[in-house]
N, C-alpha and C positions, 0 to 999 in steps of 0.2 A: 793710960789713955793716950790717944794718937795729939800728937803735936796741932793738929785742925782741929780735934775737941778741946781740948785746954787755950785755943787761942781767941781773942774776944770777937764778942760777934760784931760784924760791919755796923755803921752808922744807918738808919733808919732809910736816908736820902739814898743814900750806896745800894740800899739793897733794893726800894724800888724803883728806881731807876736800872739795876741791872737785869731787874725781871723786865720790866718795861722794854727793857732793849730787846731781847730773845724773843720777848714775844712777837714786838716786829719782825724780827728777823723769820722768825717761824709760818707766821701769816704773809712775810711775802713769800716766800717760797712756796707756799702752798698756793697764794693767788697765782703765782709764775704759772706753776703747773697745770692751775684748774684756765689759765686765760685764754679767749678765742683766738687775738692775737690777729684780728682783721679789724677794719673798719669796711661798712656797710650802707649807713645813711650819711641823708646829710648834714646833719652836724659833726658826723664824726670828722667825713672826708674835709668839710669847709677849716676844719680845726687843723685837721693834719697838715692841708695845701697853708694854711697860716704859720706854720711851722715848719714845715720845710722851705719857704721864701724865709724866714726867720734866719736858717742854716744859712742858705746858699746866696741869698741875694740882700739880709739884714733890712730886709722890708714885711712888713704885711699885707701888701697885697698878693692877691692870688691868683695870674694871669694862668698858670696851669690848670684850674678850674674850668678855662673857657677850654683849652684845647682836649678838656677828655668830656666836655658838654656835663659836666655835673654842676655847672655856678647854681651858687645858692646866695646871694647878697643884693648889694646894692653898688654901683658906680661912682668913686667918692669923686673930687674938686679936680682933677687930671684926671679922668675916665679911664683908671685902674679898679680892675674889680675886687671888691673888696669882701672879708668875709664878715656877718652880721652876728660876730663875738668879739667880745674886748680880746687882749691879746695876750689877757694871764695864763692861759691853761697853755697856749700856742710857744709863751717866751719858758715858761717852767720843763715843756716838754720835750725844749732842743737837744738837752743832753743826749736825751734815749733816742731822740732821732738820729743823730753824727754817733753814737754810740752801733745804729745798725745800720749806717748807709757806709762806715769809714773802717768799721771792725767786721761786724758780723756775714755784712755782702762778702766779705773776702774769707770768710772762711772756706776749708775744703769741701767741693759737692755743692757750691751752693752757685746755681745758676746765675750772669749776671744778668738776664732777663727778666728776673725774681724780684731786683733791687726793691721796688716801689711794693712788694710784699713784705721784704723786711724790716723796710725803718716802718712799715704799718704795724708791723710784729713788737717788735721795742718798742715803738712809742704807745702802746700799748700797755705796757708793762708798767710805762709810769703809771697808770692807775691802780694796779695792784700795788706798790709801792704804797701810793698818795691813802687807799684803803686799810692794809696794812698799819700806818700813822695813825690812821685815826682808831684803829682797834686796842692799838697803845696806849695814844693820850685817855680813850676812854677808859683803859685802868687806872693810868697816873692820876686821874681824875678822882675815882672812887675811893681810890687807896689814901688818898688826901684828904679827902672830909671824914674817914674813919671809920669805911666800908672794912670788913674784915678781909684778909686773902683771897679765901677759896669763896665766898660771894661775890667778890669785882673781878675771880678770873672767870666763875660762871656767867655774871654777866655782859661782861664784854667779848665773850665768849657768844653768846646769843647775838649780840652786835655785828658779830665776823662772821658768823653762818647761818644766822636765820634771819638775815631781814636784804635785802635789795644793793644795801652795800655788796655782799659777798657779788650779787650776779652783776653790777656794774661795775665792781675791779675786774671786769671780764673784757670791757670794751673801752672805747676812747671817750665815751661822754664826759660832762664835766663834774657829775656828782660827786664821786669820789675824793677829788682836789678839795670840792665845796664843802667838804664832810670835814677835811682833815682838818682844814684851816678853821672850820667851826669850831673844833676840837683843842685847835693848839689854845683860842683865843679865848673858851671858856676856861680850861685850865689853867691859863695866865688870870684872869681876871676872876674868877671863883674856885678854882681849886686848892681849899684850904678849910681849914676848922674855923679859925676867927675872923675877926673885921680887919685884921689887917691888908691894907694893898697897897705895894711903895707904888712910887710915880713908876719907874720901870716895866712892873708886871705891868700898870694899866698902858701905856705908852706900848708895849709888847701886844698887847691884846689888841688897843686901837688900829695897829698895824696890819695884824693878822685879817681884823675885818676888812680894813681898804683894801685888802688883796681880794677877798669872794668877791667885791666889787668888779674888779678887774678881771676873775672869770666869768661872771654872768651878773648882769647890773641889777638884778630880782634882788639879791641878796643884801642892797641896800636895808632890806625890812629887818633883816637882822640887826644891823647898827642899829636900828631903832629900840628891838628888842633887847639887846643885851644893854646899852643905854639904859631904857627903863629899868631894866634889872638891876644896877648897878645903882639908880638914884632911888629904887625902894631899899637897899640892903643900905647904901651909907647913909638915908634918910639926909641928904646936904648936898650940894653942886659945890662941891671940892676944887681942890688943885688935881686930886687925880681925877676925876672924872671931866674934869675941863681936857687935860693932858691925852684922857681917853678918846674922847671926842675931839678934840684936834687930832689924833694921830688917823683915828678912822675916817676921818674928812678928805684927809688927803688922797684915796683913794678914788671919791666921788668927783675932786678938784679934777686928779690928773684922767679921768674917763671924759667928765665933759670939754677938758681941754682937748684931748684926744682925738674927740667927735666933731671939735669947730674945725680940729687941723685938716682931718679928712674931709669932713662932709660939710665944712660950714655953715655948722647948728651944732649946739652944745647936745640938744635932746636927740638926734640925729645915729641910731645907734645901727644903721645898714644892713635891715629887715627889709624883704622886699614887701611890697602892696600887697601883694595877692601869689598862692601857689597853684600846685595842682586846679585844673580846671577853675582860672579865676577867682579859687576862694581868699575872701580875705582873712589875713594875719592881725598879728597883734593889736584885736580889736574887741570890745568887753561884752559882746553880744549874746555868750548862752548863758542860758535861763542857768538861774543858780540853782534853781532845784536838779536840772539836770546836771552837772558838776556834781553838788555833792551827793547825788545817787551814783556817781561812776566814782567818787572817790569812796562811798563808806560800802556801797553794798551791789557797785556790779562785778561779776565774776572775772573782769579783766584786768582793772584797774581798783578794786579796792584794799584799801587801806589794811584791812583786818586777816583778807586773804593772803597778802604778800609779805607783811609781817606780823607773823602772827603774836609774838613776845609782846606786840605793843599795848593787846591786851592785860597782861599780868603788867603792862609798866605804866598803865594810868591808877590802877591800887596802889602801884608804890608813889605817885604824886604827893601826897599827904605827911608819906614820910621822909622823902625829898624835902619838901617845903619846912617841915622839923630840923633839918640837917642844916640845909645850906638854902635858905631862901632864894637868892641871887638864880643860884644852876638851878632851882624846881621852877624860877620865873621862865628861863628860856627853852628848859627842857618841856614845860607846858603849853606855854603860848605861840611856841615858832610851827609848831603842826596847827592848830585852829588857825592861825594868821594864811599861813602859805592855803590851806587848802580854801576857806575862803577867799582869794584872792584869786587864786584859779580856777579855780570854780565859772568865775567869769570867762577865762578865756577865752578866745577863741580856741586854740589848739589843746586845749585844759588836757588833754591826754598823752600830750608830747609827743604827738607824732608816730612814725613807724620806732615802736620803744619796750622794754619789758615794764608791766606791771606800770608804778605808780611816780614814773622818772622825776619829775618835778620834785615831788615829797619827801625824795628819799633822804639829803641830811637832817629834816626835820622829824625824821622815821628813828633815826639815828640816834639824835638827842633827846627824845624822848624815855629810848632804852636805858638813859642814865638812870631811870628809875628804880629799874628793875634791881639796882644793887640793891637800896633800900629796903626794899620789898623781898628780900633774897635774907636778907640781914637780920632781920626781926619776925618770920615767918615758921611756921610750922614744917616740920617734916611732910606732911600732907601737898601743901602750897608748893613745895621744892618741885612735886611730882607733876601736879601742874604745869609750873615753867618748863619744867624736862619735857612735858607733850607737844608745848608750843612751841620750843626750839625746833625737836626733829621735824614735827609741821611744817616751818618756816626755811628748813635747810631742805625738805624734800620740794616744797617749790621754788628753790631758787635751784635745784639741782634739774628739775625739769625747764623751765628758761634755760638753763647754760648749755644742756645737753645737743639742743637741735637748735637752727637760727630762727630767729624770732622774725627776722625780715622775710624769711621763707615762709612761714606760716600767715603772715600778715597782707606780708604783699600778694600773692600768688595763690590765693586762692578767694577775697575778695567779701574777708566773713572780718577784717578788722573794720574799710568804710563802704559805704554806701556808692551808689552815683555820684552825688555831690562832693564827696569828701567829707561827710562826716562819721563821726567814729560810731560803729554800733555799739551801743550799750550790752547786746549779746553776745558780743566777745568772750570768749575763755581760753585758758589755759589748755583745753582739751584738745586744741590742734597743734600745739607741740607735744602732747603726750602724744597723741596718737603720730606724729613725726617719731618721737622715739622711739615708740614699736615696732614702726616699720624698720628701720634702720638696724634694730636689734633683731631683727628676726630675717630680712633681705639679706641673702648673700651677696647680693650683686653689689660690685663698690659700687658709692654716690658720685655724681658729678662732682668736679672742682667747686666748690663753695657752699656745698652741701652737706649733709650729713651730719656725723659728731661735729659740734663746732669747737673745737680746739685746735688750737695752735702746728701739733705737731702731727694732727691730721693733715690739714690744710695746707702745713708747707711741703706734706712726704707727696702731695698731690700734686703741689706744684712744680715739683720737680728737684727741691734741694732734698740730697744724698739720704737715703734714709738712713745711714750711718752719723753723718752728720746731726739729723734729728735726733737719732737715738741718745749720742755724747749729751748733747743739751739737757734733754731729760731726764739721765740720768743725773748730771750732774744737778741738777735743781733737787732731784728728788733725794741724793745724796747729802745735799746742801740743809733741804728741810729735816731728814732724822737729826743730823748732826746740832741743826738749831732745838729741835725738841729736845735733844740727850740734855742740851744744857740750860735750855727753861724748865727742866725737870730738877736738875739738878738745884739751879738757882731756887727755888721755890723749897724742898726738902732742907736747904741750909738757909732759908729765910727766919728772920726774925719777926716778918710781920707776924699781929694775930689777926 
């Protein structure tokens, strides 16, 4: 025998964590590849202008907003215009910005008149990244309450391309970051067999929550939920769960302090009154019946069409709730909480957006079920999930394919007169974009067409030699990570 068979096998921790790692590594190279690699609305752009004054001037306000007329905010305490998102997704995503305005603008072929397309490009990318993570932690997670292998890479697998994640590590929203951080923060605080939890993990987990805070302040309902979660599993308000909720406090602390510095109100989070044609915002006025008709069952925004896994992962709730109580509390309750909740909203559709934006970490953490349910299932049942995934990865591959802001905006079948969303929205006018596109010889305008990355930038004018290096090397990047999540997994000792 070979000196590698007769040597002992890795430590349990060694080994998922090493698959852990590849796997990220695998899924971001692939989100690289699959990303649009623009920003389009405005959230995306108010995020990026937060982030580039981040870079360049170590402020959040976003005076560049007024001079390309795209402000989307409010005017804080000095009548600097500000953007109406806390500053986590904006401070997390500087790197990849100074990463494409310092490195990548200066590469060979690439125009400097492009700049403001490239750090849009990279900072981009953090969300593939930020997606990526949470595709991981969602193994680390399974693999840790005592999901078998090839069930937690199935179902985390379903996680990374059949449900809304995949098509938002495509763009700059915030879901993706909110996903990760959901992820890292359930795995520190539930991901394990027993009742054990040092102050550490919960202090680790408390943290991770004050950070969703810091990217979109909704996600306060989570502290609440994983809270609960944590006082039904230890059945006692502990030292760690005191620790837990101090540590997630601090995020809420430092947002309302945030809000009195800018805006002089702590609740003050610089949403403007009203948008398009005077509608108003952030206000609880539609009928909840209609919300959760646009979440469970209209053709644009429901829940069951854009993931479709989610189905097979409410059966596995049951056997979630058998495993690990705590994760079946948050992976059940954070989707009925969010979508009642927006339901309400005014914008409860999120705006010019793919599918179900708001819902999608709560899309996410549901699928923790689907290990379960994967685990203790019939050959039959497997076949099942196998229909729901490809389902689920054929509509997000039609989202990705053509822009969603083309279809939406520009043709006047997503609102009405007033600005409200039609409930008859589908998916059917970006399939029908893709066909044309597929079938059209004639190239597309700049910011049309395929929406990828290395479309868009061979348009704009950087080298398409240039483009090509990039490409290849990501896609060089991704076999090279599969050779070795393959690898790692054939020399696993998990069962």
């Amino acid at each position: 025998m070979s000196s590698v068979a007769n040597s002992p096998a890795p430590p349990f921790a060694v080994t998922t964590y090493r698959i852990a790692i590849w796997i990220f590594c695998t899924f971001c190279c692939f989100y690289f590849l699959c990303s649009s690699g623009r920003v389009r609305t405005p959230d995306e752009y108010m995020t990026l202008y937060e982030t580039e004054s981040l870079v360049l001037r170590h402020s959040t306000a976003v005076p560049q907003a007024l001079q390309t007329r795209t402000f989307y905010g409010k005017y804080d305490l000095h009548s600097q215009p500000r953007a109406p998102y806390p500053f986590g997704q904006a401070l997390l995503a500087t790197p990849w910005y100074a990463f494409g305005r310092y490195v990548v603008a200066h590469f060979p072929g690439v125009p400097p008149d492009d700049l403001d397309l490239v750090v849009a490009f990279t900072s981009c990318l953090s969300n593939s990244a930020y997606a990526a993570a949470a595709v991981a932690l969602g193994f680390l997670i399974l693999i840790s309450i005592g999901i078998p292998l090839r069930d937690s890479l199935l179902a985390t697998s379903f996680i990374g391309l059949a449900t809304p994640l995949f098509a938002y590590s495509s763009w700059f929203f915030s879901e993706p970051l909110t996903t990760a951080l959901l992820f890292a923060a359930a795995f520190f605080l539930f991901g394990r067999k027993n009742d054990s939890l040092s102050r550490r993990a919960a202090i680790c987990s408390g943290l991770l929550l004050a950070a969703t805070v810091l990217v979109r302040p909704t996600n306060v309902f989570e502290i609440a939920i994983f809270f609960a979660a944590l006082l039904a599993t230890r059945r006692k308000f502990d030292d760690r769960a005191f620790s837990f909720a101090a540590a997630a406090a601090l995020g809420v602390i430092i947002l309302l302090v945030y809000n009195t510095i800018v805006f002089g109100n702590p609740l003050e989070f610089g949403y403007p009154a009203a948008a398009e044609a005077g509608k108003s915002l952030n206000t609880f006025h539609t009928p909840l019946l209609v919300g959760l008709c646009g979440f469970l069952l209209s053709p644009g925004k429901s829940i069951f069409l854009f993931a479709p896994p989610i189905v097979f992962a409410l059966f596995g709730l049951g056997k979630l709730w058998k495993t690990n109580r705590g994760l079946a509390a948050i992976a059940g309750f954070s989707l009925p909480l969010y979508i009642l909740f927006f339901s309400k909203y005014t914008q409860w559709e999120g705006g010019y957006c793919f599918g179900p934006r708001y819902l999608v970490p709560s899309l996410a953490l549901l699928c923790l079920a689907i290990g379960p349910a994967l685990s203790r299932g019939a050959s039959a049942i497997r076949y099942v999930a196998a229909a729901l995934g490809i389902a689920g990865f054929a509509v997000q591959a039609i989202g990705m394919a053509t822009s969603f802001l083309q279809d939406q905006a520009m043709t006047g079948r997503y609102y009405d007169a007033t600005w409200t969303y039609r409930l008859s929205y589908s998916l059917r006018g970006q399939f029908d974009l893709l066909l044309h596109y597929l079938t059209d010889p004639r190239p597309a305008p700049l910011g049309l067409g395929f929406d990828r990355w290395f479309v868009f930038l061979a348009k704009a004018g950087v080298s398409h030699s240039t483009v090509a290096v990039l490409a290849i090397a990501m896609l060089v990047a991704l076999l090279f990570c599969l050779s070795r999540l393959k690898h790692s997994i054939s020399h696993s000792t998990l069962t």
